[in-house]
ROSE-4610 file (N, C-alpha, C; in Angstrom, 1 decimal, always signed):
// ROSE-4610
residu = [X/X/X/X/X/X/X/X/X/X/X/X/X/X/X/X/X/X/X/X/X/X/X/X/X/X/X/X/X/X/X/X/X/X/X/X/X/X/X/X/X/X/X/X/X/X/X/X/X/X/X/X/X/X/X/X/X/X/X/X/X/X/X/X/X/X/X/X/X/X/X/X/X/X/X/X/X/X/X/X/X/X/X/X/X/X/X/X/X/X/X/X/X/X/X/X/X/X/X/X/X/X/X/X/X/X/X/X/X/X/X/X/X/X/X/X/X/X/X/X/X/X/X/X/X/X/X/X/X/X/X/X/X/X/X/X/X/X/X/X/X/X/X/X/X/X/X/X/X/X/X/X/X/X/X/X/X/X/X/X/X/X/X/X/X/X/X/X/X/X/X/X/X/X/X/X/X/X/X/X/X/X/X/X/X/X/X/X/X/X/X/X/X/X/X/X/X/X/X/X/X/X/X/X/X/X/X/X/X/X/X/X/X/X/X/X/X/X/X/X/X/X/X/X/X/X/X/X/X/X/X/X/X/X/X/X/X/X/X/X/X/X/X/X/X/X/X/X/X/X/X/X/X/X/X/X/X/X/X/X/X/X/X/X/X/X/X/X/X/X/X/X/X/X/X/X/X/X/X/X/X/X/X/X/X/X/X/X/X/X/X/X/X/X/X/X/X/X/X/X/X/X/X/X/X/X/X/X/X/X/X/X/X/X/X/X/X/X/X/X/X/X/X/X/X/X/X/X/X/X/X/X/X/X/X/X]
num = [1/1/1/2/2/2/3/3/3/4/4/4/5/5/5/6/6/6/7/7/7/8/8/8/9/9/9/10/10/10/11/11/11/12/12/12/13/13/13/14/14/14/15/15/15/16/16/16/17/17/17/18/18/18/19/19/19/20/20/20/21/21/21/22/22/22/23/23/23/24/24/24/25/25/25/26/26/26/27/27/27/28/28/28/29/29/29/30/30/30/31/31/31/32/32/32/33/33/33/34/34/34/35/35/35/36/36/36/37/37/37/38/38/38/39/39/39/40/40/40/41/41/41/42/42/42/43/43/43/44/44/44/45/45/45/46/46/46/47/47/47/48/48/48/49/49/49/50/50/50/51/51/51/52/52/52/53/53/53/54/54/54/55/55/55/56/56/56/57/57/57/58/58/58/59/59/59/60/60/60/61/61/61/62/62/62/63/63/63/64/64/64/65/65/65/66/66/66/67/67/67/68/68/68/69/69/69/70/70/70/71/71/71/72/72/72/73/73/73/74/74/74/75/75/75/76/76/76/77/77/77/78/78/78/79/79/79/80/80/80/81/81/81/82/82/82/83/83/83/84/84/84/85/85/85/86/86/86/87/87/87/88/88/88/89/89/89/90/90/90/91/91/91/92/92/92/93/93/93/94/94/94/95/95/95/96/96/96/97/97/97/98/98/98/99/99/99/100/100/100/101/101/101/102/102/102/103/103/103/104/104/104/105/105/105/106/106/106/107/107/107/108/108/108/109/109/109/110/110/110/111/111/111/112/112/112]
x = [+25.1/+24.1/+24.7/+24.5/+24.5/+24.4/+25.1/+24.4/+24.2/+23.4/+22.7/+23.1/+23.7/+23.3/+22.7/+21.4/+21.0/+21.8/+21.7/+22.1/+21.2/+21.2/+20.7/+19.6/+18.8/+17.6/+17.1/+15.7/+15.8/+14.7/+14.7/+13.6/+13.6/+12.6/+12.6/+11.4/+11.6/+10.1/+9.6/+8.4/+7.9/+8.6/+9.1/+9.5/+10.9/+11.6/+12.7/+13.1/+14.4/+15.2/+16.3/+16.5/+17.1/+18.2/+18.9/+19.1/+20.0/+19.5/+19.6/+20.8/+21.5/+22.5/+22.2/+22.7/+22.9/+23.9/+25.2/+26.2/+25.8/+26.3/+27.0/+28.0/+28.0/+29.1/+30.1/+29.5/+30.3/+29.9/+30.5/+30.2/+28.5/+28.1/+26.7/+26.5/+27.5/+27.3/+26.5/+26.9/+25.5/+24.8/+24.2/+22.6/+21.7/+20.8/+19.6/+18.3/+17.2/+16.9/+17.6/+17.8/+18.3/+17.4/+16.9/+16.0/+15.9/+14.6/+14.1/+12.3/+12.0/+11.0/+10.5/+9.4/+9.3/+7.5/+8.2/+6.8/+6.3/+5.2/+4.6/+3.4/+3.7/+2.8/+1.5/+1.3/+0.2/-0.2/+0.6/+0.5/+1.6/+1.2/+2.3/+3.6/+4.5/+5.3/+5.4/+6.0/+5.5/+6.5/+7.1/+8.0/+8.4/+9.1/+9.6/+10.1/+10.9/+11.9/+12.7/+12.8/+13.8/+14.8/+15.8/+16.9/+17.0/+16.7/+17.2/+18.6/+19.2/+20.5/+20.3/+20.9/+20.9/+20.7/+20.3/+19.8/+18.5/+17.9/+16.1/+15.6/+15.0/+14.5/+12.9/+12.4/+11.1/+10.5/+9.4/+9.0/+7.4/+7.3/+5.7/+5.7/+4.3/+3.4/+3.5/+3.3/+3.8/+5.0/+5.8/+7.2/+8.0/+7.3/+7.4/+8.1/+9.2/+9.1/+9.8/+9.7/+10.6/+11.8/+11.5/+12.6/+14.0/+15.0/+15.6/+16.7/+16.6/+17.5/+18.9/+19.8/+20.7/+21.6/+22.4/+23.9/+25.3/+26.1/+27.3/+28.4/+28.3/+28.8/+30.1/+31.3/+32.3/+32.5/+31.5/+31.2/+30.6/+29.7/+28.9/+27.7/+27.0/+26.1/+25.0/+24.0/+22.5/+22.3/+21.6/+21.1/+19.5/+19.4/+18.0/+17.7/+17.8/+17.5/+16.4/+15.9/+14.9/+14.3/+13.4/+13.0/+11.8/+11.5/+9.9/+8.9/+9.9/+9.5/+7.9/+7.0/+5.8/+5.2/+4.6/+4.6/+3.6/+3.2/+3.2/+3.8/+5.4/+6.8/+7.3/+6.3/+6.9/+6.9/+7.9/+8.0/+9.5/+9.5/+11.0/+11.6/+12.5/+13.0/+13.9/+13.5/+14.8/+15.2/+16.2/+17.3/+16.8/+16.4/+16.8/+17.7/+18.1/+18.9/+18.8/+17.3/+16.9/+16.4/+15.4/+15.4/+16.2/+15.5/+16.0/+16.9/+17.2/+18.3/+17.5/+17.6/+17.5/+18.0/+17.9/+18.6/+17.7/+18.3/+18.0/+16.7/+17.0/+16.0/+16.3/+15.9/+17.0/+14.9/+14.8/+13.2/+13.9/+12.6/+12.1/+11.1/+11.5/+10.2/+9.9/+8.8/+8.4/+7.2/+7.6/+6.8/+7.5/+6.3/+6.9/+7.0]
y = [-24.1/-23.2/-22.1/-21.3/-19.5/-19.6/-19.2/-19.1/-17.8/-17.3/-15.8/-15.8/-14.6/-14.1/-13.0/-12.3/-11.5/-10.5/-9.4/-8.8/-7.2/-6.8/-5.4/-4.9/-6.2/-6.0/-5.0/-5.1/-4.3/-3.9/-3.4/-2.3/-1.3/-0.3/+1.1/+1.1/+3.2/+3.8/+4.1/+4.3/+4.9/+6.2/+6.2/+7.5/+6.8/+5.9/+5.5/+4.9/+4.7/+3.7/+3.2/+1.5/+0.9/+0.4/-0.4/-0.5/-2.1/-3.0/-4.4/-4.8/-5.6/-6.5/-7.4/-8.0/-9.5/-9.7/-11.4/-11.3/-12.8/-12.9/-14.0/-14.6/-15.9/-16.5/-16.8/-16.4/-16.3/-15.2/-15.2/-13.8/-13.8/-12.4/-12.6/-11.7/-11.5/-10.6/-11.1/-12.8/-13.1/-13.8/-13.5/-13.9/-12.8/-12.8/-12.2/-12.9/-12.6/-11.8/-11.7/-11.0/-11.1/-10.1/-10.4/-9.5/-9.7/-9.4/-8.8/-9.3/-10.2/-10.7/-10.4/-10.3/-10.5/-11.6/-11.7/-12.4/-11.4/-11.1/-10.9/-11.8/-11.8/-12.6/-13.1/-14.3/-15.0/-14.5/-14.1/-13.4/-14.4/-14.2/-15.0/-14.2/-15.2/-14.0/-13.6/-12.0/-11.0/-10.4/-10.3/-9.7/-8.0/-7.8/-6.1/-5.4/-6.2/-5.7/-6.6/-6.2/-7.4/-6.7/-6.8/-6.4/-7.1/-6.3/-7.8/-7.2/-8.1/-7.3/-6.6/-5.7/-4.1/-3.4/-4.0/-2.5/-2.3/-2.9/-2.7/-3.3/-2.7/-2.7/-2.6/-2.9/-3.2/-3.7/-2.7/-2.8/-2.9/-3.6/-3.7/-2.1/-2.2/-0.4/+0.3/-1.0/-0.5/-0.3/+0.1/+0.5/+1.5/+1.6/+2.6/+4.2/+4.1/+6.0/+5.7/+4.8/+4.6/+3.6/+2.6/+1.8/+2.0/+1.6/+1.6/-0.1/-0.8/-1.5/-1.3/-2.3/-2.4/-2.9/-3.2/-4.8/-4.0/-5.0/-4.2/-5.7/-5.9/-6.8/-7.0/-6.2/-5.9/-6.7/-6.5/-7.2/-8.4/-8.7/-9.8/-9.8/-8.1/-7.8/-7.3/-7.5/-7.1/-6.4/-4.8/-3.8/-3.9/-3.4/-2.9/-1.8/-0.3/+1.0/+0.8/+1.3/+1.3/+2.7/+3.7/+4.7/+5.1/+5.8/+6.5/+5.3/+4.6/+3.0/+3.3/+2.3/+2.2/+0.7/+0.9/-0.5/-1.9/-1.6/-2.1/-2.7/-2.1/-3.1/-4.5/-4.4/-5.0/-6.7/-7.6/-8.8/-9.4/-10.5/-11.2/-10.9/-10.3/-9.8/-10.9/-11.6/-12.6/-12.3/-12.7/-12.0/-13.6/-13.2/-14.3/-14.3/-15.4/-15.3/-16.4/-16.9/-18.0/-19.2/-20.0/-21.2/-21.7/-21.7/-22.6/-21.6/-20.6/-19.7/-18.8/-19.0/-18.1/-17.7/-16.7/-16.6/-17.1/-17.0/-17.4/-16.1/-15.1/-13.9/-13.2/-11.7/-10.9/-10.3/-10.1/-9.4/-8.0/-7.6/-5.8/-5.8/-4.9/-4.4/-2.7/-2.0/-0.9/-0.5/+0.1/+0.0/+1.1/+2.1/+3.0/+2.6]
z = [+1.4/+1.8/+2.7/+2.2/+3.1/+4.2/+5.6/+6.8/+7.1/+7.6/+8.5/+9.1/+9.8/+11.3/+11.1/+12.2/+12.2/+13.9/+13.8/+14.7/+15.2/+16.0/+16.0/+16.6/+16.9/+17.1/+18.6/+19.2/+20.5/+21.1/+22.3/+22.2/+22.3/+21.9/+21.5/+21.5/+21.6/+21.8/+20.7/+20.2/+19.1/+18.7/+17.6/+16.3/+16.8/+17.2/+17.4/+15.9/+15.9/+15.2/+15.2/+14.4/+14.8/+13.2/+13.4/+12.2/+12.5/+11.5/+11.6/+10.8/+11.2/+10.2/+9.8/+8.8/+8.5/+7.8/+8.6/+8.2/+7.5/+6.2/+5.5/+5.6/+5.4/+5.6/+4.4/+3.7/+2.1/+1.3/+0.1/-0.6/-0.9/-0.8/-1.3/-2.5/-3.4/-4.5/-5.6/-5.8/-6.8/-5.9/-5.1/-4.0/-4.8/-5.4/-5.8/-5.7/-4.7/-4.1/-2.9/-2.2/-0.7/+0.0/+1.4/+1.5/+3.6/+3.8/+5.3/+5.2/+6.2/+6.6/+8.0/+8.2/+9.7/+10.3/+11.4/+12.3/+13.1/+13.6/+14.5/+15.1/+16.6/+17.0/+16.9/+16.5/+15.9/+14.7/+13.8/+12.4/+11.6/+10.1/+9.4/+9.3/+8.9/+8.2/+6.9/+7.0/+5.8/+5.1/+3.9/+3.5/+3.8/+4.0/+4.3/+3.2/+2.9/+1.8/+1.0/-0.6/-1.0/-1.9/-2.1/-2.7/-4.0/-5.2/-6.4/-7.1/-8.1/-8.4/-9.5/-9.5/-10.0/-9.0/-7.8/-7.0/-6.7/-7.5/-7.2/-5.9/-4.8/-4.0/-3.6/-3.2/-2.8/-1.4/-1.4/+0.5/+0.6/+1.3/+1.8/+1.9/+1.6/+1.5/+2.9/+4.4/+5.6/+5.9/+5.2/+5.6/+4.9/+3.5/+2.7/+3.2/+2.7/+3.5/+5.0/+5.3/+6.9/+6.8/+6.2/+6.2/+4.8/+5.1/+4.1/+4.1/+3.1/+2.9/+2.1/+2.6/+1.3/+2.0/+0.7/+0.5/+0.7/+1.5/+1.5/+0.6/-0.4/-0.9/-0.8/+0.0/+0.4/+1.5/+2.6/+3.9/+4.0/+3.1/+3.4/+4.0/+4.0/+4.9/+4.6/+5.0/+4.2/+5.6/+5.4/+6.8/+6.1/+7.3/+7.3/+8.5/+7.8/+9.1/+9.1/+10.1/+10.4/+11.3/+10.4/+11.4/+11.6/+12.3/+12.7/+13.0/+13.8/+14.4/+15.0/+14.5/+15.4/+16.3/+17.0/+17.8/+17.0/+15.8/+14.6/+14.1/+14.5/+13.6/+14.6/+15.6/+16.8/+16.2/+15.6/+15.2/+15.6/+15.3/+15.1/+13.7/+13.6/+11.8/+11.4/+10.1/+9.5/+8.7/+8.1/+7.1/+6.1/+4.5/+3.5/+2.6/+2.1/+0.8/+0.1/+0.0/-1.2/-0.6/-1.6/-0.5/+0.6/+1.9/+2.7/+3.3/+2.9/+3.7/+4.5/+5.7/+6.7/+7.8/+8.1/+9.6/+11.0/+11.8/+13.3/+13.6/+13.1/+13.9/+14.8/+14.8/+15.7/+16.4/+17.8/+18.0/+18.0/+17.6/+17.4/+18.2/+19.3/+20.4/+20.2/+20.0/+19.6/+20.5/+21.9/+23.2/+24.1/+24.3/+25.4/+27.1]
């Protein structure tokens, strides 16, 4: 099984941004989907973004236009930028890569 680490996380003001890592502990070039989740408090968690292979990408409608993902299959690394931050984004962000794989969780604070 894959291990996560997530990194990056923070707080920041509104129209800020941040931009998230995730390191693998092995090659992630055939991992498809690999992607970006998040919690916020007393809310489920919600998909953000998912990376499939070819490149196709896909984002919740609230993130559309601000967020950008992508794989550095060289590194082992899944990002996630993140800009025109609102205090709406404010959750714990996890990095997946398939059943059972997740990371530990990196928090996102979005607060003047």
């Amino acid at each position: 099984q894959v291990q996560l680490v997530e990194s990056g996380g923070g707080l920041v003001q509104p129209g800020g941004s941040l931009r998230l890592s995730c390191a693998a502990s092995r090659s992630i070039f055939s991992i498809s989907p690999m992607g970006w989740y998040r919690q916020a408090p007393g809310k489920q968690r919600e998909l953000v973004a998912f990376i499939i292979s070819g490149g196709t990408i896909t984002y919740v409608d609230s993130v559309k236009g601000r967020f950008t993902a992508s794989k550095d299959n060289a590194k082992n690394t899944v990002y996630l930028l993140m800009n025109s931050l609102k205090p709406e984004d404010t959750a714990v962000y996890y990095c997946y890569a398939g059943p059972g794989a997740w990371g530990q969780g990196t928090q996102v604070t979005v607060s003047s």
